[in-house]
N, C-alpha and C positions, 0 to 999 in steps of 0.2 A: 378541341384543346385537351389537352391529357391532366391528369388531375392532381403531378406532382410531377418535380422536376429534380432531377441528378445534379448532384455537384461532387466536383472531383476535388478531394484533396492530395497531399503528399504522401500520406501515410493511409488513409482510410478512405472508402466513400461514404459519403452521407446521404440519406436521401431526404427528402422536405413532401411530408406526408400533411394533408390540410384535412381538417375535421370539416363535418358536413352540418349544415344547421338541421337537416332532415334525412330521414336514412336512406342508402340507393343498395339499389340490386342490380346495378352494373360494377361487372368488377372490372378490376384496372390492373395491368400485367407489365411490367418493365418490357416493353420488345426486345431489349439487346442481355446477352449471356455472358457474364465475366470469366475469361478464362482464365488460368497458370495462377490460380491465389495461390498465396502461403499456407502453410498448413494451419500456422496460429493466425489467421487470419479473426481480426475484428473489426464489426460493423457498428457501424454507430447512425442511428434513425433520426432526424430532424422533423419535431413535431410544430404545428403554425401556433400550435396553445399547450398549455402545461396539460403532462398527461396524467390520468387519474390514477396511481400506481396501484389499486386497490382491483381493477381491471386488468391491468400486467400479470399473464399468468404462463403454466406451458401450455397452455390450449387456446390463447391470442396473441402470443407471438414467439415462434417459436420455430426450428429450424431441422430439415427429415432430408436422410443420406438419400441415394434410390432406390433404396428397398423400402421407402417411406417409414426409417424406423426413428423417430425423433432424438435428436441427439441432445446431451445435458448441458446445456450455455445458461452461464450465469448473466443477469440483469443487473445493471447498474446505471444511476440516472447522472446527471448535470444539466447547469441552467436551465435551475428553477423548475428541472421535470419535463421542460422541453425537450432535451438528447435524452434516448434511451439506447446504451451500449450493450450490445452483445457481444457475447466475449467467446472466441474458441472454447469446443469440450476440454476435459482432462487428456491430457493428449494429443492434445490437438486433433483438425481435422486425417483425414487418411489421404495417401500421396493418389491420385490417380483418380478420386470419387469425386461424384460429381452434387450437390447438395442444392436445396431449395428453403430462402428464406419465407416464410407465412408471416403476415399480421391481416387479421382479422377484425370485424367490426365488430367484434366483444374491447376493443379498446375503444375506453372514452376518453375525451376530456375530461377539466375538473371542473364544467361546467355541464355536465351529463351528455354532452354532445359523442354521438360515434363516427368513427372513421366513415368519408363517405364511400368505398367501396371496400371490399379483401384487397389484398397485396400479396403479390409473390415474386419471388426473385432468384433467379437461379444461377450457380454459381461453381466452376470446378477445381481443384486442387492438382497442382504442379507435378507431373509424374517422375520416373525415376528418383526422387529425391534419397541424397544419400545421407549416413553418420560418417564423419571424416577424422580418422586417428589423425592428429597432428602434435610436431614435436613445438614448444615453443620457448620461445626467447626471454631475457629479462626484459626488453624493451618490449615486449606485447606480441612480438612478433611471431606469429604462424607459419609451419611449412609442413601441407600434405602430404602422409605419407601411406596412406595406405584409405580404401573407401568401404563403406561395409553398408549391409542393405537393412540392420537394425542396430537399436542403438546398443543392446545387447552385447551382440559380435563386436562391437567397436569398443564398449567397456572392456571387456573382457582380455582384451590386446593393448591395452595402453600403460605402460609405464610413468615412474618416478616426473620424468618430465618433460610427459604430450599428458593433452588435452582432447576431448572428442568434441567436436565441433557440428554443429546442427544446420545449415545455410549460413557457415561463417559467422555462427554465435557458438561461444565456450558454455557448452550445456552439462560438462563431467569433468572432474580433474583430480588429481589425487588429493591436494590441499590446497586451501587458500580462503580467500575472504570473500562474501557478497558484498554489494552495493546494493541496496535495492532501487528498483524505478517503480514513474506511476505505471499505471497501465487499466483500460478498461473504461477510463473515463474518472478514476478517484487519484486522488495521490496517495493514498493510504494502502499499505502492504499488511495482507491478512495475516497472523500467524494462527497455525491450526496445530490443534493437538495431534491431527493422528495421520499417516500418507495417504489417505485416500483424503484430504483435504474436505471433513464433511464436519470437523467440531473446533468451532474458530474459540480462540483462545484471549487473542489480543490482538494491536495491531502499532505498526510502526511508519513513522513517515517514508519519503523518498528520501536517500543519499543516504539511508541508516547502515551501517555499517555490522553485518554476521558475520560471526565464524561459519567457515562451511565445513560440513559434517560429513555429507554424503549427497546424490542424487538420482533418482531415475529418470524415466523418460517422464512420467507426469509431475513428481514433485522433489522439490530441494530440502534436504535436510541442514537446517541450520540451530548454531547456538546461540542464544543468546542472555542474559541473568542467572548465568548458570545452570540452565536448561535448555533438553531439545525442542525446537519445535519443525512444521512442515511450510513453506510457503509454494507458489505457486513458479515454473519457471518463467511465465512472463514477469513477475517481477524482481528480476536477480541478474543481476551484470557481474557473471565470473571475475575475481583475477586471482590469479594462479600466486602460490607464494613465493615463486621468483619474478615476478613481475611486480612486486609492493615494494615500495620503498618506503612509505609510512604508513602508520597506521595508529588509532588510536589506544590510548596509553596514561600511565599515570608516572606522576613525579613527587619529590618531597622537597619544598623549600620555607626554610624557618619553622619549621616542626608541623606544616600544616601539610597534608592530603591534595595536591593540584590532579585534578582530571581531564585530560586533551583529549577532545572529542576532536577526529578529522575526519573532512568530507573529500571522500575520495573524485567527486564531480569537480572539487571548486579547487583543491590541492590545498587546502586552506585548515588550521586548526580552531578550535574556539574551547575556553579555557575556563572554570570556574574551582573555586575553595571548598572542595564535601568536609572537614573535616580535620579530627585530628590525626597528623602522620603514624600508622603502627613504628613499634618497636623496632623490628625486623628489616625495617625500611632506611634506606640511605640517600643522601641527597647526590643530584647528577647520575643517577641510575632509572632507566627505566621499566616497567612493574606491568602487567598488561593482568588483564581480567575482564570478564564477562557480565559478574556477576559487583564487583567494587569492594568484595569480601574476600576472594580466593587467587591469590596474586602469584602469577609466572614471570618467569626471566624471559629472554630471549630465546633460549631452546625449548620453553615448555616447561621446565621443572617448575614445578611449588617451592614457592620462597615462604610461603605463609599467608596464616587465614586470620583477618580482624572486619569486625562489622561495625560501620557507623552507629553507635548511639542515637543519635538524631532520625535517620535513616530508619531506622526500629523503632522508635519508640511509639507506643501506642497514643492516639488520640483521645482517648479515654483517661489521659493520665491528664493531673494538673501542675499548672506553673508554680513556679513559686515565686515567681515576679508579682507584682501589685499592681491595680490601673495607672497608680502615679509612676511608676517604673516603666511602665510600655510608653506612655506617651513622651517622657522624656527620650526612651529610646528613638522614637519615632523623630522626636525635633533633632538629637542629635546625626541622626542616619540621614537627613532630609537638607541640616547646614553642611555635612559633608558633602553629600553628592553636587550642592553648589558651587562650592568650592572646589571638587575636586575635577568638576566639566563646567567650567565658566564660561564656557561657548556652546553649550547646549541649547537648543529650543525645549527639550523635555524638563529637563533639571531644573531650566532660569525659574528662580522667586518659588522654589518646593517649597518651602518654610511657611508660604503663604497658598499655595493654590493646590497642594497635594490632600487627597480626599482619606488619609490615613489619621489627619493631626486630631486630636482630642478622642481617639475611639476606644481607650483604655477601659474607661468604665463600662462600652459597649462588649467591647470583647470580655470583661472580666462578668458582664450578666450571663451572656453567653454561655460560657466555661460552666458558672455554679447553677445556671436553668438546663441548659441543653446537654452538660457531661462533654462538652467538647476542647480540648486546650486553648486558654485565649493564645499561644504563641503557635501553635500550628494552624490556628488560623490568619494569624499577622503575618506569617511567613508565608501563605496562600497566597493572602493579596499582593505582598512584596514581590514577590515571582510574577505572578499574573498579571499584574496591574503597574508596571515599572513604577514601585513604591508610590501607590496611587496618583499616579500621574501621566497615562496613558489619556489617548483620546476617549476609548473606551467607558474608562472609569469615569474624566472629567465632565464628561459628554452625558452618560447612562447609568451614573452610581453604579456602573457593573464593575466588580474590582478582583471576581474571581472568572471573567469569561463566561460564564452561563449561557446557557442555551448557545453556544458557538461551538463549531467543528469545523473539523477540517476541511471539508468540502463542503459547507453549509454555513456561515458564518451569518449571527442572525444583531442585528440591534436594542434589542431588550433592553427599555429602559424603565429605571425603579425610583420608587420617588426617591428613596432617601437613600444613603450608604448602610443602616440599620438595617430596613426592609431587604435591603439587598443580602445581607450577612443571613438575614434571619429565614430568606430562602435558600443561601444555600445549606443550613443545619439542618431545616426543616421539608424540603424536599430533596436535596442530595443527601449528605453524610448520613442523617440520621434514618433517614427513610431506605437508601438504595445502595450506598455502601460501607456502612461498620455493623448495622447488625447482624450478627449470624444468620444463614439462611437470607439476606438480602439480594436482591436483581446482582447486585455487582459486587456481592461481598466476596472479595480477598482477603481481606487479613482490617485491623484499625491503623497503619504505619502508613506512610507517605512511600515508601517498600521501593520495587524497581517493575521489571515486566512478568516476573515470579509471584511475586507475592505485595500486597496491598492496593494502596488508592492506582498507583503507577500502569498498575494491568489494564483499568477498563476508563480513568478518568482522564487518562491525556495519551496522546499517542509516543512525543520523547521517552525513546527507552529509559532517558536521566532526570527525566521528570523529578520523580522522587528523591533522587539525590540533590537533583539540584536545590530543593526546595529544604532536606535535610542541610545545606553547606548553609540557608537563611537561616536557620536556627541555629546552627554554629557558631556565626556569625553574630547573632545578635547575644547569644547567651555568650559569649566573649565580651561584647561593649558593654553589656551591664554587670559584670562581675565575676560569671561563671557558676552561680550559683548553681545549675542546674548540672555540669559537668563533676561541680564537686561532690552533688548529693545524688548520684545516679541510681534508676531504678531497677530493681532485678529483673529479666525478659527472658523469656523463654520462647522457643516455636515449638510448636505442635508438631510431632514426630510420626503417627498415623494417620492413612487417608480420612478417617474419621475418626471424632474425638467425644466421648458426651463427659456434658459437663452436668456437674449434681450438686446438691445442695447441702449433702452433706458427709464426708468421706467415706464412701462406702457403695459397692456395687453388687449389696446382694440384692434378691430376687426382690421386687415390689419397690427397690429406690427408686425416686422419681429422676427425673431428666427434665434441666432446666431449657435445655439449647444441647445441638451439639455443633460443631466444625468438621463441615466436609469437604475440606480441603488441606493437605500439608501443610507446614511450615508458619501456619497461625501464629505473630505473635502475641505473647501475653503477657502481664504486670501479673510478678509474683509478688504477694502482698509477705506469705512464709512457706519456706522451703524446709524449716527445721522442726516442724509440730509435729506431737507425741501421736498425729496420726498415720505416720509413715507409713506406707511410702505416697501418702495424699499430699498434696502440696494445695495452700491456698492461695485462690485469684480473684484480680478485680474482676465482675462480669462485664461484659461487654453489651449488657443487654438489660432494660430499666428492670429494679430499680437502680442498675450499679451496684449492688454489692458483694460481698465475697463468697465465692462460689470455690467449689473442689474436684481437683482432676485429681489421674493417676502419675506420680511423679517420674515415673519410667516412659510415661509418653509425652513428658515434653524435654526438650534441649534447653538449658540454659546458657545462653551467650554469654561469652568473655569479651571484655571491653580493653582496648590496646591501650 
């Protein structure tokens, strides 16, 4: 009997590899040879037990052309560690070559068990394969006209409106939009900072919608928060910009900021309130942008640039709301959503079962022990936790998602909604992203895929915004206070920034922290001191206090 068995799917094969209770020096060899793959072809390995990823290396499983020169395929797992996906090199594989999968009994289980024998598997790629210039249609429609034997030659000859086509996928085009897909086994699409795809950046779901920039044969240049970055082309569904008929966009109604998120998979929009409308901005017009700060018409031009407040504003900064003022907001936010979905299962009886009510004087110890906003926090769990009333929350006092991802979604549960809050200050925010030099510090702002919490704490590019439009929102029900007394912010204008203690950058000044990263914002505490051109700021780092940059390297924002 053979020691693993084939299964065929649609798209992939998998194989079903069974760990040994004891180790064999008999190997086991697939007898049959796959011929005509795809070049991007990807394998996905079925293990009988979760595998030990710590064992997963390129020397146990891993894949060599015929000149036995190992080729670069990234690893990615699912269910629970059981599937181990191999993913085509950069480039895919080469049309014509013929390739040998390896795994090795250096892979264990996660019960120290190894593979009972090596594996190999061998497998060749589709010859003649060509790049195909094609002209295309509004409706999506392709017609071949011309075939080239690199993708090169076929860039190189393609005009205004063809597209180069790769096995009847749009892999180059002059303009237009991505879509991205899963691929690999995650549904998460990597953004990397640089084309050879080696310094991941951030990352964004399926169905997220880029600007596309440029691409070659290994990677796709796309935009998006108003920067470039590189993805992979397995995860990018071209369309050309005469094939879009919509696309996401913003609008202004009753002086407020709407931003229409569409998914180009489902033809569907989904809509929330960031804000308040800029100046510049008119109602029944609509405003497109990347970044939710730098706003185009229809053809592109600049209509004008305004940044949320909320959006920016540092977590470092305090409310000026009270615990009695949050918790009324909270009853009032809690009898609307009653009212306003009286046939909800989520909504029915909030007033009484939502894990938010009475947390004012939580969130306000919070705030004065920890340095952290009690409303940037209320607005976390509001987002997170459908104003505490998720299964989640009601289930797990978990009200900000913790320990859950995208592909790994865990049950974590905490005694209390307190202990819960006080893990995420105390192991997230404070520990791994607002201090300077932190695992995941971008900036202290709730920011977008550029800059702050947005880059590495959730995958929605609008994450941050969205969660900016909760604080809008709520600093509008209780008064506005917060809109009327706004605070001066600035970003950090060089790759690095050091900060000092005392205006002055001659020789032997100390260096409190610096910022290595652009666009840092900051709480200018004073911009007009007789130390010019120092400007002073809150520090971002215990004890909190007022610290001094150079005022030439930071930007001060204008608020619409």
């Amino acid at each position: 009997m053979k020691s693993m068995t084939k299964l065929l799917t649609t798209t992939i094969i998998v194989f079903l590899l069974t760990f040994a209770m004891t180790l064999s020096t008999k190997a086991a060899t697939w007898e049959d040879h796959s011929p005509d793959q795809n070049p991007d072809k990807p394998w996905t390995v079925t293990f009988n037990k979760p595998v030990n990823k710590n064992t997963v290396n390129e020397k146990s499983i891993y894949i060599t052309d015929s000149k036995r020169v190992t080729q670069n395929n990234e690893i990615t797992y699912s269910d629970s560690d059981q599937k181990v996906h191999i993913a085509p090199p950069v480039g895919n594989y080469r049309s014509g070559e013929t390739y040998t999968l390896h795994i090795t009994q250096a892979v264990h289980n996660t019960d120290g068990k190894p593979l009972k024998a090596p594996v190999t598997k061998t497998f060749s790629i589709k010859a003649d394969i060509t790049y195909d210039l094609a002209n295309v249609q509004a409706n999506g429609t392709t017609t071949i006209v011309e075939k080239f034997s690199s993708f090169e030659a076929a860039a190189s000859r393609m005009n205004s409106n063809q597209v180069v086509l790769f096995q009847n996928k749009i892999v180059h085009m002059p303009k237009g939009f991505i879509s991205t897909v899963a691929y690999g086994g995650s549904s998460l699409t990597i953004l990397y900072a640089n084309e050879n795809l080696t310094r991941q950046e951030t990352y964004v779901p399926a169905d997220t919608e880029l600007v596309y920039v440029d691409s070659t044969e290994t990677s796709v240049k796309v935009e998006l928060a108003g920067r470039n970055f590189y993805i992979k082309p397995q995860n990018a569904t071209m369309l050309p910009s005469q094939t879009v008929t919509d696309r996401t966009h913003y609008k202004v109604v009753n002086g407020s900021l709407y931003h229409l998120i569409y998914s180009h998979k489902t033809k569907t929009f989904a809509s929330y309130e960031m804000g308040a409308a800029p100046s510049f901005m008119q109602e029944g017009i609509k405003y497109y942008s990347t970044d939710g700060s730098h706003f185009h018409n229809e053809t592109g031009a600049l209509i004008g640039t305004a940044h949320q407040y909320f959006q920016y504003l540092p977590m470092r900064s305090m409310t000026r709301y009270t615990a009695e003022e949050l918790d009324a907001y909270i009853m009032k936010q809690l009898r609307s959503l009653e009212e306003y979905y009286p046939n909800s299962t989520i909504y029915k009886d909030a007033t009484t079962r939502s894990k938010l009510i009475g947390l004012g004087t939580e969130l306000k110890r919070i705030e004065r022990e920890s340095h952290v906003n009690a409303m940037h926090i209320l607005a976390l769990a509001q987002h997170e936790s459908q104003y505490g009333l998720s299964k989640r929350a009601l289930d797990n006092n978990n009200l900000f998602g913790l320990y859950v991802r995208d592909d790994d979604p865990s049950n974590q549960v905490f005694a209390s909604v307190s202990e819960n809050i006080q893990e995420l200050v105390d192991a997230f925010l404070n520990k791994n992203y607002l201090p300077p030099g932190a695992a995941y510090a971008n900036g202290t702002n709730f920011g977008n895929k550029a800059i702050g919490m947005n880059v590495k704490y959730a995958s929605d590019p609008y994450w941050g915004s969205k969660i900016g439009g909760h604080l809008y929102r709520m600093d509008r029900s209780m008064g506005g206070k917060e809109m009327a007394n706004q605070l001066k912010i600035g970003l950090t204008n060089p790759p690095s920034l050091n900060v000092r203690p005392i205006p002055s950058s001659a020789p032997g000044t100390p260096i409190n922290y610096k910022y290595e990263k652009m666009g840092m914002p900051l709480i200018i505490l004073e911009d007009q001191a007789t130390e010019t051109p120092w400007i002073k700021i809150r520090s971002d780092k215990a004890p909190y206090d007022a610290l001094y940059v150079h005022g030439d390297l930071v930007d001060p924002l204008e608020w619409q």
